[in-house]
C-alpha positions in Angstrom: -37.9 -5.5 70.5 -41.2 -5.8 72.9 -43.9 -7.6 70.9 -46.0 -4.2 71.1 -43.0 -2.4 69.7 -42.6 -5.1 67.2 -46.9 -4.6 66.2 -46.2 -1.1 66.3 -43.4 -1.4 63.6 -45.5 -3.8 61.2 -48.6 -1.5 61.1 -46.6 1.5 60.4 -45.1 -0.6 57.6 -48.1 -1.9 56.4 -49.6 1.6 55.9 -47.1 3.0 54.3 -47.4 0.2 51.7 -51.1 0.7 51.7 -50.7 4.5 51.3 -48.5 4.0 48.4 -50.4 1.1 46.8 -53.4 3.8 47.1 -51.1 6.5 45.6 -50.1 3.8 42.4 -54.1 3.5 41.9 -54.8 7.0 41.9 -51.9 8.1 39.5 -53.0 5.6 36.8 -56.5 7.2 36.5 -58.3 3.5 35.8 -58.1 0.2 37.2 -56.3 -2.6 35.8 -58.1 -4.5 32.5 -61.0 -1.5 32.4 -61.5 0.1 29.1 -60.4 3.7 28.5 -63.2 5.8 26.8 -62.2 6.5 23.0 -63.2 9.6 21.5 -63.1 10.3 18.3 -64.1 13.7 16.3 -67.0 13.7 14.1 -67.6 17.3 11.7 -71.2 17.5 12.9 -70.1 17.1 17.0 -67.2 19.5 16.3 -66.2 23.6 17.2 -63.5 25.1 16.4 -61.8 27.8 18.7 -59.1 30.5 17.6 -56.8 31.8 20.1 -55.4 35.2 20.1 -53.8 35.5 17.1 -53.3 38.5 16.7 -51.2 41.6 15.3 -48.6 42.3 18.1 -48.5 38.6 18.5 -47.1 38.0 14.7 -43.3 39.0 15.3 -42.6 37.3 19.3 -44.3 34.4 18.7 -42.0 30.9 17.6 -42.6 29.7 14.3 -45.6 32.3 14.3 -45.8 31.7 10.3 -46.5 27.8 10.8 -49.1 29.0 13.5 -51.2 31.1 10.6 -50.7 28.7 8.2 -52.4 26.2 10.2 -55.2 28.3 11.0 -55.9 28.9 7.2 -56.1 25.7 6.8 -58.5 24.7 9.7 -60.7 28.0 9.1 -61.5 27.0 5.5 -61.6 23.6 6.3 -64.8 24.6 9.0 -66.0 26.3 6.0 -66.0 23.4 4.2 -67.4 21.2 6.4 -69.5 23.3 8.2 -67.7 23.7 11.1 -68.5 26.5 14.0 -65.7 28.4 14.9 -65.0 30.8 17.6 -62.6 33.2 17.7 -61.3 35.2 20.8 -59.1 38.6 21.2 -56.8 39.8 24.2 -57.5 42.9 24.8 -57.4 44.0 21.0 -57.1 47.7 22.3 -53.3 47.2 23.0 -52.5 44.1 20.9 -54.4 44.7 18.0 -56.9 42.3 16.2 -57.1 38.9 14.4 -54.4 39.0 11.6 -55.3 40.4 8.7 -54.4 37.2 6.8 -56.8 35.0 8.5 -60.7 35.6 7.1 -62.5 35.2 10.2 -65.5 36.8 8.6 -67.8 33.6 9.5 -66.7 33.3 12.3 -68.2 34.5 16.0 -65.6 36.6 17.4 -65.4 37.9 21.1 -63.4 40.2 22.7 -61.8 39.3 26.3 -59.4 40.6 28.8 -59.2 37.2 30.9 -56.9 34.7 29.8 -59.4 31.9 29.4 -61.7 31.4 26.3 -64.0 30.7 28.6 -65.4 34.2 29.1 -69.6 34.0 30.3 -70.1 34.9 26.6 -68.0 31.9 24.8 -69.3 29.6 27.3 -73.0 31.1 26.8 -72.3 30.5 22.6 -71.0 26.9 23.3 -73.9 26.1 25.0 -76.3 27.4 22.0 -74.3 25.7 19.4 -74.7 21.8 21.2 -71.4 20.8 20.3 -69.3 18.6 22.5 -65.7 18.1 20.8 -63.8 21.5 20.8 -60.9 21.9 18.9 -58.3 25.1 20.1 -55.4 26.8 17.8 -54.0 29.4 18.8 -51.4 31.4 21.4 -50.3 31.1 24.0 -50.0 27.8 24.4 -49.2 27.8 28.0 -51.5 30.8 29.1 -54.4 31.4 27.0 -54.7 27.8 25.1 -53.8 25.7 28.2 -56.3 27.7 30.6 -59.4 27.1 27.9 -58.3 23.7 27.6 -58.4 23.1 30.8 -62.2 25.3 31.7 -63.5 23.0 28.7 -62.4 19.5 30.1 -64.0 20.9 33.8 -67.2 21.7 31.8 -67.9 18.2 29.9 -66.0 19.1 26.5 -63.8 16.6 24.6 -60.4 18.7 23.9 -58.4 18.1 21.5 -55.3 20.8 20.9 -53.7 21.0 17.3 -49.8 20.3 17.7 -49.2 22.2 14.6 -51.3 25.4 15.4 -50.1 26.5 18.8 -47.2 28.0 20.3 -45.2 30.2 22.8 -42.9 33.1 22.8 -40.5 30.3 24.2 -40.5 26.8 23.0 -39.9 25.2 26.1 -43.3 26.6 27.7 -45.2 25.0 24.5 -43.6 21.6 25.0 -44.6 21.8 28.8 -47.4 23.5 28.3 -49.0 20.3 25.8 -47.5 17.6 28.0 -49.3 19.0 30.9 -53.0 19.6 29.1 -52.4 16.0 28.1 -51.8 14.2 30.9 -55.0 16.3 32.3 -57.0 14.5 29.7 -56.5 16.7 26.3 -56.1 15.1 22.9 -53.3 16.3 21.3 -53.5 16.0 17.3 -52.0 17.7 14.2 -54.2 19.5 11.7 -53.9 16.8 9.0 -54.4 14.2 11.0 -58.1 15.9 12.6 -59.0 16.7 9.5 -58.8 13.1 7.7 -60.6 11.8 10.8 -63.7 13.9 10.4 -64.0 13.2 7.0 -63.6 9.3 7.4 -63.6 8.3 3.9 -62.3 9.7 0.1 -66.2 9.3 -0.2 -67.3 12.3 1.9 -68.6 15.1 0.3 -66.0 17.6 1.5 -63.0 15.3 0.8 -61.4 16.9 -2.8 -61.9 20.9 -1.4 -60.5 20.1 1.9 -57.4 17.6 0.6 -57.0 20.4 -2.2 -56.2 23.2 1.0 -54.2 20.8 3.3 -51.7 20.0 1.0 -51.4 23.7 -0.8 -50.7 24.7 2.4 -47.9 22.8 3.4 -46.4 22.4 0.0 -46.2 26.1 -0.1 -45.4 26.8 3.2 -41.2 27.5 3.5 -41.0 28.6 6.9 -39.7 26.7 10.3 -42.5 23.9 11.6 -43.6 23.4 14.6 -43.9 19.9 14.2 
């Protein structure tokens, strides 16, 4: 081999390691020893967005049951704690409203044909309201929840998705679906477990009425989990 032949081969080396060093950097999303941001959910910082559930969802949904049950919970427990919540319905002309079991009477509700939360109006009432940590239940959970999850990180929001209160019609496409909004940056969580966290203490004000409706819930509920 010539020696240019031979400088060639070593540069061409070298910047395929380079490239791929540069490719190891960019994948981990932080350098090495650097501090990842915590967030954690605070009542007062916190808005609470149902997803589509609604009527002609109730019987093609998986575990649909467990997906209500949850919402229950999380809509009284914004009562509670004075919580916004939001609700959204796609295109309620063919599939119907919000179940009738879940009171969404306090709640500001919006119609939409996109697939997004994020319609001008939602993003126009999230705005008003100030709040920064969004918190989405609902279907589908690789349409309608993972495209709002998604528009809310892109506009500054802290996301966090409630394990427990979404699904598919197929449970492959809710697994993939909350494996992809977290590695874009989504907090996944269970309803439990968001709800102990914005209360912080047995001391809070709202601890016995919102303890009280988490576990009547899930002592009474018979149906299949989601998780």
């Amino acid at each position: 081999m010539t020696s240019a032949s031979a400088l060639a081969s070593a540069f061409s080396l070298g910047a395929a390691a380079g490239l791929g060093l540069a490719v190891l950097k960019t994948s981990s999303g932080s350098q090495p020893g650097k501090k990842q941001k915590v967030v954690r959910l605070r009542m007062e910082d916190a808005v609470f967005l149902l997803c589509d559930v609604q009527e002609q969802f109730e019987t093609v949904i998986d575990k649909m049951p467990h997906v209500i049950t949850t919402a229950k919970v999380l809509l009284s427990g914004a009562d509670a704690m004075k919580i916004p919540v939001v609700v959204t319905e796609q295109y309620p002309k063919a599939l119907g409203k919000t179940v009738k079991t879940l009171d969404v009477s306090k709640a500001t509700v919006f119609e939409k044909t996109k697939f997004s939360m994020c319609t001008l109006g939602v993003v126009e009432h999230l705005k008003h309201l100030g709040r920064r940590s969004a918190v989405i239940f609902g279907v589908e959970a690789h349409v309608c929840v993972q495209q709002t999850a998604l528009d809310l990180l892109d506009l500054g929001y802290d996301v966090h998705i409630v394990a427990d209160g979404v699904s598919s019609q197929r449970p492959g496409d809710r697994a993939t679906a909350l494996s992809r909004m977290q590695q874009a940056g989504v907090m996944v969580t269970t309803s439990e477990s968001l709800i102990f966290e914005m209360l912080r203490e047995k001391e809070a004000p709202e601890f016995k009425a919102v303890s009280r409706l988490v576990n009547d819930a899930m002592q009474k509920f018979e149906g299949e989990r989601l998780c």
